[in-house]
TORKOL-4160 file (C-alpha; in steps of 0.2 Angstrom, whole numbers, padded with zeros to 4 digits, m for minus):
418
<pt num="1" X="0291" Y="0197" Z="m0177"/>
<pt num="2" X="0287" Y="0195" Z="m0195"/>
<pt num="3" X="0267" Y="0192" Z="m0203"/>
<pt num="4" X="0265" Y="0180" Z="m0215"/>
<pt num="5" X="0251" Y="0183" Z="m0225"/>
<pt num="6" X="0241" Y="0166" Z="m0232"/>
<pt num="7" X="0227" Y="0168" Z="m0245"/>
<pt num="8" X="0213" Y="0151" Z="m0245"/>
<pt num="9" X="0205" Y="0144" Z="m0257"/>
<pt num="10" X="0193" Y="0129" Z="m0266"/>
<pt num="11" X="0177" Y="0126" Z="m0272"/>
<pt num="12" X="0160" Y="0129" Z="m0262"/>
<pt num="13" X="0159" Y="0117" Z="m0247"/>
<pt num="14" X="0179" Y="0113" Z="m0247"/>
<pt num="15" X="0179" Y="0117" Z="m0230"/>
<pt num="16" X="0189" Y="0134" Z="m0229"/>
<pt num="17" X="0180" Y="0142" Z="m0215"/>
<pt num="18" X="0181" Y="0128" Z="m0204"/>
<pt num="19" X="0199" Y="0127" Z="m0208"/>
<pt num="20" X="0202" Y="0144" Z="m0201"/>
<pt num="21" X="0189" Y="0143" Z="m0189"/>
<pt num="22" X="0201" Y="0127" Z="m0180"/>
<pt num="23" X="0219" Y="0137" Z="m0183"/>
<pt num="24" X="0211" Y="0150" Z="m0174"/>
<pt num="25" X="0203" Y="0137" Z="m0161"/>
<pt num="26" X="0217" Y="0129" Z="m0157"/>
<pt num="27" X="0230" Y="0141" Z="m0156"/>
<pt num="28" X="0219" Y="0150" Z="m0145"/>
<pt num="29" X="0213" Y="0165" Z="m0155"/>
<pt num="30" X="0195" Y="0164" Z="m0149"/>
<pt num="31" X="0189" Y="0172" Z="m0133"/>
<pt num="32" X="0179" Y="0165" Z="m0120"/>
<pt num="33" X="0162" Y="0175" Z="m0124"/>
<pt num="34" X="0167" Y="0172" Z="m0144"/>
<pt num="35" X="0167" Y="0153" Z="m0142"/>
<pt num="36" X="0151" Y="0152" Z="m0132"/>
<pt num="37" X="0139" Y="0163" Z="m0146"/>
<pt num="38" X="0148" Y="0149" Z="m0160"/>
<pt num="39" X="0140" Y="0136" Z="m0148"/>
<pt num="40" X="0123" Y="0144" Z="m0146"/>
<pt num="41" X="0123" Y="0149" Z="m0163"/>
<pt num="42" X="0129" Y="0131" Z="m0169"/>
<pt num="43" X="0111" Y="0123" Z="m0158"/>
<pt num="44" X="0101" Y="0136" Z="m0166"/>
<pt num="45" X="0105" Y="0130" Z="m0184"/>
<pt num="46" X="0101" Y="0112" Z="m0177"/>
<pt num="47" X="0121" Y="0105" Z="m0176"/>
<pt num="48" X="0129" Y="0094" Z="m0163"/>
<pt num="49" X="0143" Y="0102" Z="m0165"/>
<pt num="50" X="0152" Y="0118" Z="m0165"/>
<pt num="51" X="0152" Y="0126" Z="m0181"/>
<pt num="52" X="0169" Y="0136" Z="m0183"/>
<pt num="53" X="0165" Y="0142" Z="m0200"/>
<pt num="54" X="0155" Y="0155" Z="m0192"/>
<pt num="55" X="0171" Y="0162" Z="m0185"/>
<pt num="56" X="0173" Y="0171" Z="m0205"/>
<pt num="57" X="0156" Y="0170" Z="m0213"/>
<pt num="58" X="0151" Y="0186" Z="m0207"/>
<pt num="59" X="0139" Y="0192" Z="m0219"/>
<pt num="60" X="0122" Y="0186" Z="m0214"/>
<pt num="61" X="0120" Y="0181" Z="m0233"/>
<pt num="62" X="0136" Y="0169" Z="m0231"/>
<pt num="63" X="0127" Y="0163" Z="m0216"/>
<pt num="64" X="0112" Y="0158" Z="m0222"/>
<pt num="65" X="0118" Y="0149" Z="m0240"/>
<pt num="66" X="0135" Y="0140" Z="m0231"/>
<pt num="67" X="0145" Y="0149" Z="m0243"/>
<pt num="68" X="0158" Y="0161" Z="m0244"/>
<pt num="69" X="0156" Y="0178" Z="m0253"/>
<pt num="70" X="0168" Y="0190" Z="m0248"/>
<pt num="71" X="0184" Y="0191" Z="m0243"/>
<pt num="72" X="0186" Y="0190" Z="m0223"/>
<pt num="73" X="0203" Y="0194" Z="m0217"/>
<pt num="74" X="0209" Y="0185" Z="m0199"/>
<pt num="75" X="0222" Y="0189" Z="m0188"/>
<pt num="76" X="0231" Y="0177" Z="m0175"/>
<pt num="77" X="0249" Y="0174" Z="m0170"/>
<pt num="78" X="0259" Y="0161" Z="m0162"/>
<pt num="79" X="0277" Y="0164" Z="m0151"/>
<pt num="80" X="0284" Y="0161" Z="m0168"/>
<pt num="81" X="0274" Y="0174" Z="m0178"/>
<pt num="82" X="0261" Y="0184" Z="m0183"/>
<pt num="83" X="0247" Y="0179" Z="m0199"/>
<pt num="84" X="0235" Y="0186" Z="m0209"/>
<pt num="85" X="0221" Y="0173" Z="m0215"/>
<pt num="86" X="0213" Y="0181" Z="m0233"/>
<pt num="87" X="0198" Y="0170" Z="m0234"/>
<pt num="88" X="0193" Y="0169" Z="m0251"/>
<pt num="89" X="0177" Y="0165" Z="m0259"/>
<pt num="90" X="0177" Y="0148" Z="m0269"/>
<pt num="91" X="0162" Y="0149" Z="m0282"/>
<pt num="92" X="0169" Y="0157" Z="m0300"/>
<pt num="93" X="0157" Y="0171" Z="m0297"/>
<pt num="94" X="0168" Y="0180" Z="m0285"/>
<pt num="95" X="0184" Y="0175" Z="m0294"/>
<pt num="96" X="0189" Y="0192" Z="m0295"/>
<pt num="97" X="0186" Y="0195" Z="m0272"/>
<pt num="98" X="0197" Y="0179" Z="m0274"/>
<pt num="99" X="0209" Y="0189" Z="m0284"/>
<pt num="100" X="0210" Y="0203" Z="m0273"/>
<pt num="101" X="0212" Y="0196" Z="m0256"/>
<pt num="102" X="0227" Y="0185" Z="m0263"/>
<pt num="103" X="0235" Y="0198" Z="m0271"/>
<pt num="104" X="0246" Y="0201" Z="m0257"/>
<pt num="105" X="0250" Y="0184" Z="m0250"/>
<pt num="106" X="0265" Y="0173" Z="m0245"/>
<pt num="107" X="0257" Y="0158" Z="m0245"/>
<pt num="108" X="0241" Y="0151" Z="m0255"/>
<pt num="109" X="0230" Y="0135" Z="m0246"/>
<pt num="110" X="0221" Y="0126" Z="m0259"/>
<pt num="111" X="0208" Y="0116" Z="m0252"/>
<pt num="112" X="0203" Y="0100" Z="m0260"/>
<pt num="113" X="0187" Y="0088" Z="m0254"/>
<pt num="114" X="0195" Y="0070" Z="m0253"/>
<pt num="115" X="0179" Y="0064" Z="m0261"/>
<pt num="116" X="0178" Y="0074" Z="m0277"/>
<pt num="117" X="0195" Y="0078" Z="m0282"/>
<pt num="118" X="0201" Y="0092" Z="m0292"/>
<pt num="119" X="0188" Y="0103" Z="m0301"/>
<pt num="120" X="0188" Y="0118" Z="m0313"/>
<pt num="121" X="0188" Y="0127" Z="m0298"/>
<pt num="122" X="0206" Y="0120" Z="m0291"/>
<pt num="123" X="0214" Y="0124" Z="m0306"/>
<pt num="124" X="0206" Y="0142" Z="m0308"/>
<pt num="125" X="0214" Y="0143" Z="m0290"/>
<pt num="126" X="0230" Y="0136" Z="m0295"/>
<pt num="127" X="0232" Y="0146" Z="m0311"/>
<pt num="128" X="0230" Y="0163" Z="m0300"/>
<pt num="129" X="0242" Y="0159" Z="m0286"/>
<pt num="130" X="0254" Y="0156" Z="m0304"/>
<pt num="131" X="0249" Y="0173" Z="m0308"/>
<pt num="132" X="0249" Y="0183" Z="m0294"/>
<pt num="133" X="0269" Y="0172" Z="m0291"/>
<pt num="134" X="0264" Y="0166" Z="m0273"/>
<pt num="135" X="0280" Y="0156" Z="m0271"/>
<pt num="136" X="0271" Y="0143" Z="m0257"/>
<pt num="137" X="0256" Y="0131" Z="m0262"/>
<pt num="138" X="0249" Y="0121" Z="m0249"/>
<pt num="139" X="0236" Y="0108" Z="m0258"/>
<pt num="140" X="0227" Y="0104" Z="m0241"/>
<pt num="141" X="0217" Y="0088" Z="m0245"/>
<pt num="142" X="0201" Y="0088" Z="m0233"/>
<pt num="143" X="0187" Y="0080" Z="m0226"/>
<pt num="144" X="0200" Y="0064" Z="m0223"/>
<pt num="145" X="0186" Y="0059" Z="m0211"/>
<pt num="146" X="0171" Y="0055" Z="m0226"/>
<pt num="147" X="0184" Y="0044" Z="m0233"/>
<pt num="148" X="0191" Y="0032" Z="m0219"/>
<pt num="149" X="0206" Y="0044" Z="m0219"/>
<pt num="150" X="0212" Y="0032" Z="m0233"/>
<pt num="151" X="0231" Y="0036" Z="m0241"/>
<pt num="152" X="0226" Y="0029" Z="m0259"/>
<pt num="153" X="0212" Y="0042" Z="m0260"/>
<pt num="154" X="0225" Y="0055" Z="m0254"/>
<pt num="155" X="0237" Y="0049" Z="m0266"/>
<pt num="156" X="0228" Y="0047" Z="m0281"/>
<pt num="157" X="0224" Y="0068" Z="m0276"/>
<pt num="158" X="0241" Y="0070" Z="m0277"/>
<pt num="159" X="0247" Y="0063" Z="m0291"/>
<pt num="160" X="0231" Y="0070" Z="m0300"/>
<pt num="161" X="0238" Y="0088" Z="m0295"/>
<pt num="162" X="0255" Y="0084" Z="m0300"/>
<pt num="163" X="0250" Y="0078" Z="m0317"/>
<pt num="164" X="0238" Y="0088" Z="m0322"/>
<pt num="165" X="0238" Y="0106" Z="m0313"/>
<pt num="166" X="0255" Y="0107" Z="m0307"/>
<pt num="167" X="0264" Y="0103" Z="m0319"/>
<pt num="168" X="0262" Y="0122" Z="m0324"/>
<pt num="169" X="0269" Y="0130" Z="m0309"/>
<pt num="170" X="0285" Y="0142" Z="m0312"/>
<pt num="171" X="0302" Y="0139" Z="m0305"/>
<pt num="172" X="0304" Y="0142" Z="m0287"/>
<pt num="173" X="0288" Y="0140" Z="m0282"/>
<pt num="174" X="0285" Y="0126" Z="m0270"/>
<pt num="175" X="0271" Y="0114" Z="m0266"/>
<pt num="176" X="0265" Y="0105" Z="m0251"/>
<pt num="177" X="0252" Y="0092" Z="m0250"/>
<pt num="178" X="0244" Y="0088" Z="m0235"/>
<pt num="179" X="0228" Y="0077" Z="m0228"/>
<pt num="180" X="0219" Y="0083" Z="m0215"/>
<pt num="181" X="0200" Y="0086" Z="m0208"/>
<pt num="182" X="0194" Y="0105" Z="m0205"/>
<pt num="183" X="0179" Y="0099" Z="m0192"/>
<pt num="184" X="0189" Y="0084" Z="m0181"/>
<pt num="185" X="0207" Y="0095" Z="m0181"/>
<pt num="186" X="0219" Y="0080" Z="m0189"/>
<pt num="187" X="0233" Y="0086" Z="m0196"/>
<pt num="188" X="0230" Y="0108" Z="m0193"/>
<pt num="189" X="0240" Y="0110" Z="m0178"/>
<pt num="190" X="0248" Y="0094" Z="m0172"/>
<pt num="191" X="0250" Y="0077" Z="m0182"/>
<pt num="192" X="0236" Y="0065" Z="m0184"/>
<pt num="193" X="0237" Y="0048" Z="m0175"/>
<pt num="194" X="0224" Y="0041" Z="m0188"/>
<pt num="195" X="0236" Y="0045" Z="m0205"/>
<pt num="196" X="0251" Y="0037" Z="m0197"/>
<pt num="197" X="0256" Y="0032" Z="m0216"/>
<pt num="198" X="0258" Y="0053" Z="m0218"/>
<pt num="199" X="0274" Y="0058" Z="m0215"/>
<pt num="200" X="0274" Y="0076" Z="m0216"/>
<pt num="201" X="0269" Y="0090" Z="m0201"/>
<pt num="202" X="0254" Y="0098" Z="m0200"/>
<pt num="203" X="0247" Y="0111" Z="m0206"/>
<pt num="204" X="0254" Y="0125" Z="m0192"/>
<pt num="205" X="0271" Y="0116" Z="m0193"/>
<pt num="206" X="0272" Y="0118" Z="m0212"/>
<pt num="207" X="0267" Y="0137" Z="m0211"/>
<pt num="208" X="0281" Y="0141" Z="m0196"/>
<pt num="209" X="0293" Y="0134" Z="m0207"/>
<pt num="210" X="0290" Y="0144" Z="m0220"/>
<pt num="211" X="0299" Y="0158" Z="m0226"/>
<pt num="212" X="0295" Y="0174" Z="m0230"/>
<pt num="213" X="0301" Y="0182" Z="m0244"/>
<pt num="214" X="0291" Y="0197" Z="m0244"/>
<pt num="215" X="0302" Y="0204" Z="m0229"/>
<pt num="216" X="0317" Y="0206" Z="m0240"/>
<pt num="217" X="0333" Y="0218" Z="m0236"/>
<pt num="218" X="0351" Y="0223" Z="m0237"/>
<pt num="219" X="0355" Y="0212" Z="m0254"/>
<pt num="220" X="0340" Y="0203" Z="m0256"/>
<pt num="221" X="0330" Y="0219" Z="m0257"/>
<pt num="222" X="0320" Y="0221" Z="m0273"/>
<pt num="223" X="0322" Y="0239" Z="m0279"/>
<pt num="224" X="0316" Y="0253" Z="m0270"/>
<pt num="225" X="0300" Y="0262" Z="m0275"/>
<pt num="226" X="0288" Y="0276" Z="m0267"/>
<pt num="227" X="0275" Y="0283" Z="m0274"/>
<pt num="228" X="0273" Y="0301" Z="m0268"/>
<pt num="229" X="0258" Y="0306" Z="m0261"/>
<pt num="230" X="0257" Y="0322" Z="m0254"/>
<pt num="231" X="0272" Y="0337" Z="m0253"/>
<pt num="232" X="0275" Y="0345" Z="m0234"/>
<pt num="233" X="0276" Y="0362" Z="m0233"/>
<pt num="234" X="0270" Y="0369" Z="m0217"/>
<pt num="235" X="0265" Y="0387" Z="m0217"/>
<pt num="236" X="0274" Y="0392" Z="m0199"/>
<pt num="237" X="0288" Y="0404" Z="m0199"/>
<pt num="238" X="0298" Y="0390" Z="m0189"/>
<pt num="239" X="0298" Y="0376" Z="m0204"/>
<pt num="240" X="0297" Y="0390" Z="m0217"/>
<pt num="241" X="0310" Y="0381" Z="m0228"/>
<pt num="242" X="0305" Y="0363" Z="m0224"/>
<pt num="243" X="0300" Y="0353" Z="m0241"/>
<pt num="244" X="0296" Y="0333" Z="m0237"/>
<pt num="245" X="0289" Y="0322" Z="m0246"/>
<pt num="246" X="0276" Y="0310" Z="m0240"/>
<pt num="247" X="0271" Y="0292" Z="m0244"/>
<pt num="248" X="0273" Y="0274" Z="m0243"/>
<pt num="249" X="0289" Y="0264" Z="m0247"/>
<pt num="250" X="0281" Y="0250" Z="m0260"/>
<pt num="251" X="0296" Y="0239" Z="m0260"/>
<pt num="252" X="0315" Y="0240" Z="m0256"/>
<pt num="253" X="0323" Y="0250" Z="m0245"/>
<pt num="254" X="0330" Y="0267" Z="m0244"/>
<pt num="255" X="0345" Y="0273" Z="m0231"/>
<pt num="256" X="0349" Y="0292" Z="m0227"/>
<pt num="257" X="0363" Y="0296" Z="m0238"/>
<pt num="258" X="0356" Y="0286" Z="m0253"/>
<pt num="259" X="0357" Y="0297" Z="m0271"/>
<pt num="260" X="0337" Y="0296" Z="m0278"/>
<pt num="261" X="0330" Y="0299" Z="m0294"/>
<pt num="262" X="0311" Y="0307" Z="m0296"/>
<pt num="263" X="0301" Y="0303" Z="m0312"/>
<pt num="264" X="0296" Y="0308" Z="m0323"/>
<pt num="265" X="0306" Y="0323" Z="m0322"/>
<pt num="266" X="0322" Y="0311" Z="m0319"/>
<pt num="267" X="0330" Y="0325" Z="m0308"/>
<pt num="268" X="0341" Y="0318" Z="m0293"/>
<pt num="269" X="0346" Y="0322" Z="m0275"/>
<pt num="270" X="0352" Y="0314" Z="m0259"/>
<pt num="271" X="0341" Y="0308" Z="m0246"/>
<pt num="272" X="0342" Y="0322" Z="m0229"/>
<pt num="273" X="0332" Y="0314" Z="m0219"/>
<pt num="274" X="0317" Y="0301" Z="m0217"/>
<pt num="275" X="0303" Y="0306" Z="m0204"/>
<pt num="276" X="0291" Y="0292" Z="m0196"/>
<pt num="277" X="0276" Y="0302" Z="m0185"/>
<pt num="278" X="0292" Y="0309" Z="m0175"/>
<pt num="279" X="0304" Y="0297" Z="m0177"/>
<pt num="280" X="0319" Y="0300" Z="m0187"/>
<pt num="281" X="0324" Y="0285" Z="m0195"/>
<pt num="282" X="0341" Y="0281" Z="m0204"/>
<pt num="283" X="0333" Y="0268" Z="m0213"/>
<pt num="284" X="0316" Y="0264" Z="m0221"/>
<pt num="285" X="0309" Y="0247" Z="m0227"/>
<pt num="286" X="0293" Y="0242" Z="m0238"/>
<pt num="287" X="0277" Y="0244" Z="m0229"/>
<pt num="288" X="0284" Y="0261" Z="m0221"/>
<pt num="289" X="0274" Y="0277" Z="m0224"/>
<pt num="290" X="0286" Y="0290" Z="m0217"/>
<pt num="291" X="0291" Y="0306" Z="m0226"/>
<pt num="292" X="0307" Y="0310" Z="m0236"/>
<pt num="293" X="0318" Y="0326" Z="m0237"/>
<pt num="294" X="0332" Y="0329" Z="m0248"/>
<pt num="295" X="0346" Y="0340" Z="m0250"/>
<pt num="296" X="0341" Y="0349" Z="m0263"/>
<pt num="297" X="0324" Y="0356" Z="m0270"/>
<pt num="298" X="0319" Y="0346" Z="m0286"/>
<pt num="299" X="0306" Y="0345" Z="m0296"/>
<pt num="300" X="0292" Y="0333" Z="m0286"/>
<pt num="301" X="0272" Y="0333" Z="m0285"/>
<pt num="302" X="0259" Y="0321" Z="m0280"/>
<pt num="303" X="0259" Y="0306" Z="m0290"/>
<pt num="304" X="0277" Y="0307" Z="m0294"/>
<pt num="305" X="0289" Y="0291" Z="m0290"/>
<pt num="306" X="0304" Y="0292" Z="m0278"/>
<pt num="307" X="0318" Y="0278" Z="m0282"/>
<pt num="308" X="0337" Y="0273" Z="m0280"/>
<pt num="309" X="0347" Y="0280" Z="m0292"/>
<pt num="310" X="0356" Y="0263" Z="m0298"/>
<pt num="311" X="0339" Y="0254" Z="m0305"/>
<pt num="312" X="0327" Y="0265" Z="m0311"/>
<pt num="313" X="0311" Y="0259" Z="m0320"/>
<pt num="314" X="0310" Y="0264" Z="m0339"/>
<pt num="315" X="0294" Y="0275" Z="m0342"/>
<pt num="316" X="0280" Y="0267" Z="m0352"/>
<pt num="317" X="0267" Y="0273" Z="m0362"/>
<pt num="318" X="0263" Y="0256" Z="m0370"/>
<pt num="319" X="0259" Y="0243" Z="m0359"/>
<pt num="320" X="0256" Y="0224" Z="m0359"/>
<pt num="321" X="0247" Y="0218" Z="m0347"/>
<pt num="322" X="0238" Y="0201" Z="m0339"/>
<pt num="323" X="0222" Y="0209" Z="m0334"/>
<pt num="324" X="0206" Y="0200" Z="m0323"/>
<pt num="325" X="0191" Y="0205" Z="m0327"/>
<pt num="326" X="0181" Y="0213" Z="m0313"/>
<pt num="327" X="0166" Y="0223" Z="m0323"/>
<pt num="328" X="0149" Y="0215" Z="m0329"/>
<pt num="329" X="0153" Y="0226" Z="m0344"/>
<pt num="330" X="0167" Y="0217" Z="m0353"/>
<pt num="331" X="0182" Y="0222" Z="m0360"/>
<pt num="332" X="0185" Y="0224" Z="m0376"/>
<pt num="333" X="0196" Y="0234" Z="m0388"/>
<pt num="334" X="0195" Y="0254" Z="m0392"/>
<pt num="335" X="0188" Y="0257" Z="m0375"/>
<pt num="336" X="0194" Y="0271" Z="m0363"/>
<pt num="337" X="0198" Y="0270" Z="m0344"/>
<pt num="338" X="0208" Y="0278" Z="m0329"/>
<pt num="339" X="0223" Y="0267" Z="m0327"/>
<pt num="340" X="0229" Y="0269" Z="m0307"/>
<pt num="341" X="0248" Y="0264" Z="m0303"/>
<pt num="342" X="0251" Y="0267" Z="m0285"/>
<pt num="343" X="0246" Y="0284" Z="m0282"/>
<pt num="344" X="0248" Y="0290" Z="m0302"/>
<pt num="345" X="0235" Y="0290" Z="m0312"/>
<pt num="346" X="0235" Y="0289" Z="m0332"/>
<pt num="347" X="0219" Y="0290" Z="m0344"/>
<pt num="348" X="0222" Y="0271" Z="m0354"/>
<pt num="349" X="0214" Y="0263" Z="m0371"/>
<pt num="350" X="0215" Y="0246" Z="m0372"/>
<pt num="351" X="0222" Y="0243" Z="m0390"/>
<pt num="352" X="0219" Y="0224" Z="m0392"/>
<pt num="353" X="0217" Y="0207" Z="m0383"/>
<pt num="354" X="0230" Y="0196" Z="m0385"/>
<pt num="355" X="0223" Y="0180" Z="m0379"/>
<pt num="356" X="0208" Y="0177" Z="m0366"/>
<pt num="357" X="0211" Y="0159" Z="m0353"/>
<pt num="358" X="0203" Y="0144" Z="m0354"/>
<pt num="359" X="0205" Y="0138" Z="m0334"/>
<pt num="360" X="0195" Y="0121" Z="m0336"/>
<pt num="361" X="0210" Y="0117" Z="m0349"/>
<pt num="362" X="0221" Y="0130" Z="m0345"/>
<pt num="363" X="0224" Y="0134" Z="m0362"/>
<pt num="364" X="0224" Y="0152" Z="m0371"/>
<pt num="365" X="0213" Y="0155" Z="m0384"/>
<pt num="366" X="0216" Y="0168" Z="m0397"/>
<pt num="367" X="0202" Y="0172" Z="m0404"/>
<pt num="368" X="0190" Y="0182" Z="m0392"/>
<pt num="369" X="0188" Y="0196" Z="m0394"/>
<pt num="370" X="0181" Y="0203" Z="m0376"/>
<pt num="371" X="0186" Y="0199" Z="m0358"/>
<pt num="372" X="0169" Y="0198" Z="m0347"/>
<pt num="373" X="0166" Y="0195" Z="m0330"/>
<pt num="374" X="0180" Y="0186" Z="m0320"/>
<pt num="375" X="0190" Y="0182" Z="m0337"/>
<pt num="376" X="0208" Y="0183" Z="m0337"/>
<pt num="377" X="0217" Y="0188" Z="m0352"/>
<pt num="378" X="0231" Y="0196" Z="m0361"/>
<pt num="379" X="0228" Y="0214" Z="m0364"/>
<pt num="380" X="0241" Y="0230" Z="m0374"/>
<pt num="381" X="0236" Y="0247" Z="m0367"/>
<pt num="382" X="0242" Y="0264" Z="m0370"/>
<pt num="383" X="0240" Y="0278" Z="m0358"/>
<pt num="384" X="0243" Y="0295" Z="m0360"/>
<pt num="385" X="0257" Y="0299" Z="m0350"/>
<pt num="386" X="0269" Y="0288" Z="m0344"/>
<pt num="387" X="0269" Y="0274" Z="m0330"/>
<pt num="388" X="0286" Y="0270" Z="m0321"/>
<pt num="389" X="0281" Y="0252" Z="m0320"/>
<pt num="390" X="0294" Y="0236" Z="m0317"/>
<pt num="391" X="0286" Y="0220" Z="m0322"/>
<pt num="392" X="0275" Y="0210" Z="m0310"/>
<pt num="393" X="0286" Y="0197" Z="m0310"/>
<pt num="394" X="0303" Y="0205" Z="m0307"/>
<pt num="395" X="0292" Y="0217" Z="m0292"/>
<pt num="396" X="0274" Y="0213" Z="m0288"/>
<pt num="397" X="0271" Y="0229" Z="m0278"/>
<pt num="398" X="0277" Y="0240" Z="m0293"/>
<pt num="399" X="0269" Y="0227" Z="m0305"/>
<pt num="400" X="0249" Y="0228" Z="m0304"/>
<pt num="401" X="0238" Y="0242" Z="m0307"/>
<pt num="402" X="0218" Y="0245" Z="m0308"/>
<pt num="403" X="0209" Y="0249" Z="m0321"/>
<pt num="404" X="0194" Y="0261" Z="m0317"/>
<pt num="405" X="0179" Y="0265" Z="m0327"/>
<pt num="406" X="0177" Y="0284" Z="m0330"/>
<pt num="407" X="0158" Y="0284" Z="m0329"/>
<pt num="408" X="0155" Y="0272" Z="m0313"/>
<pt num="409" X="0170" Y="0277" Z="m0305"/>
<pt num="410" X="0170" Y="0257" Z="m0300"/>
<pt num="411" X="0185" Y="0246" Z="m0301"/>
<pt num="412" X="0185" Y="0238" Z="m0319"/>
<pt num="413" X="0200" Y="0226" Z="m0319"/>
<pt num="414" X="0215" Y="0222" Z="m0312"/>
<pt num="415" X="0232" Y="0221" Z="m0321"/>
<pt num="416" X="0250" Y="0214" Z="m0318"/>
<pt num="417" X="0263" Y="0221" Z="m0330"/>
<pt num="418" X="0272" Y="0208" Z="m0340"/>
């Protein structure tokens, strides 16, 4: 059974809480006791009703405002298939934790509120699900209820989107629109009796049929890539000769047999055997972390790369880069930082800044200067030794890399090769 992971997100008050706190209700993700503190919880704050966004604001500060500020990940599953819900923050302050828990996503839900329409926020949104390539965009149009459910305030959404904001989507990536209310259930897991003139399924429906394209193999596998992370050698007479090599497979695939290459010092062998905990495996997929021997002792150390021998990345020391800002201290040029790539670490300068995004327009300008706090801008890096990189675009889990402040030790930014 496969898990497809969905990222949400909108502007404050959207309704992205409720939304998952009704998948979850109706598929029957919630326990008995669970659903009986919402209820108690939802009279103590005065409602007549039961609030399910309570289900993810877990932060007692969330609580208390309404809002979302961190990023809550949920778990339910269906006979079909198993999700992971990253629920997002909305306000443009925590643009950087909406960022983060998209980064791996399938699937993007962008809320809209049927009585406001887009906002700076939508496209914000929309331009980082373009970013981060998430090849499925559902514009879920909600609160249908404060609007009599009305298909000319859906449609005039829709077109909006289309003629505004989508319009700079990239090829293959799809999007769905869908009306729907979060607090009443019309449209999130079966169809809605009061938007018959909606001729689509509902929200569960679209998300089943969806594919996912992160679970790729055979051909349609993306190169194979694993970072090493740590060297076996076992200091018992009995594996006295045993050399493997730990970590986890970032995409593709790699078969016992298969001729690999490691960088940097490009030296190659044959794959011998591939351990998972005790279980030897002829084959292993992205998402494994099992361990590797060869048939022959080469030239491999912690935060060196294992790949397939037919499409090896080309070593950079120059990078260009799409980088979000994550720092109150901006970003700016001559400055020095720890650049992490999986598991190998590089000392970085950033040379200059391209260009720094305008969301509300989604424009580029070319004459800042800095990147601040939840920018997103265009950045040329060197680093000091090289990073076996492919861009973001052709490989998202070899793409993107952290930049990290060498005073603070805190996560500055967050880059994405071009």
């Amino acid at each position: 059974m496969d898990i497809l992971k969905i990222a949400t997100a909108g502007s404050v008050d959207d309704g992205k809480s409720t939304l998952i706190g009704r998948l979850l209700y109706e598929t029957k993700s919630i326990t008995k006791d669970k659903i009986e503190a919402l209820e108690t919880a939802s009279k103590r704050k005065g409602l007549d009703f039961t609030d399910l966004s309570l289900l993810t604001d877990g932060l007692i500060a969330e609580r208390e405002q309404g809002i979302t500020i961190d990023v809550a990940h949920i778990y339910f599953n269906t006979p079909t298939r198993k999700y992971i819900i990253a629920d997002t923050p909305g306000h443009f302050e925590y643009t950087r934790n909406m960022i983060t828990g998209a980064s791996n996503a399938s699937v993007s839900i962008i809320l809209i509120d049927s009585r406001n329409g887009i906002s700076e926020q939508t496209k914000r949104h929309y331009y980082i699900s373009q970013l981060l390539r998430i090849e499925n965009v559902i514009v879920a149009v909600n609160k249908m209820d404060l609007v009599d459910y009305s298909q000319d305030s859906f449609e005039a959404i829709k077109k909006d989107f289309e003629t505004t904001v989508g319009k700079a989507g990239f090829e293959g990536q799809k999007i769905t629109f869908i009306p729907l209310s979060s607090l009443y259930g019309d449209n999130i897991t079966t169809k809605s009796d009061k938007m018959a003139w909606y001729d689509g399924g509902s929200l569960l429906n679209i998300l089943e049929s969806i594919e996912n394209k992160q679970v790729r193999t055979g051909a349609d596998a993306i190169p194979a890539r694993m970072g090493v992370q740590y060297v076996v050698r076992p200091k018992t007479e009995e594996y006295h000769d045993y050399r493997g090599y730990a970590g986890r497979i970032s995409s593709g695939e790699f078969e016992v047999g298969d001729e690999v290459t490691a960088l940097p010092s490009g030296q190659s062998s044959t794959i011998k055997s591939i351990q998972k905990f005790d279980t030897g495996l002829s084959k292993a997929i992205a998402g494994d972390s099992v361990v590797i021997t060869l048939d022959t002792d080469i030239d491999i150390s912690r935060g060196n790369m294992l790949t397939r021998s037919n499409v090896v990345p080309e070593g950079k020391k120059a990078l260009k880069a799409t980088v979000c800002w994550m720092d109150s201290t901006p970003l700016s040029a001559g400055k020095t930082y720890i650049l992490q790539h999986g598991v190998n670490t590089q000392k970085a300068k950033s040379i200059s800044i391209d260009s720094v995004l305008d969301v509300q327009h989604l424009v580029e300008s070319d004459e800042r200067t800095d990147i601040k706090l939840n920018e997103i801008g265009v950045v040329n890096l060197k680093t000091a030794g090289e990073i076996f990189a492919d861009t973001y675009k052709e490989n998202p889990s070899n793409g993107a890399f952290i930049l990290i402040d060498p005073m603070s030790n805190t996560t500055a930014g967050l880059g994405f090769v071009m």
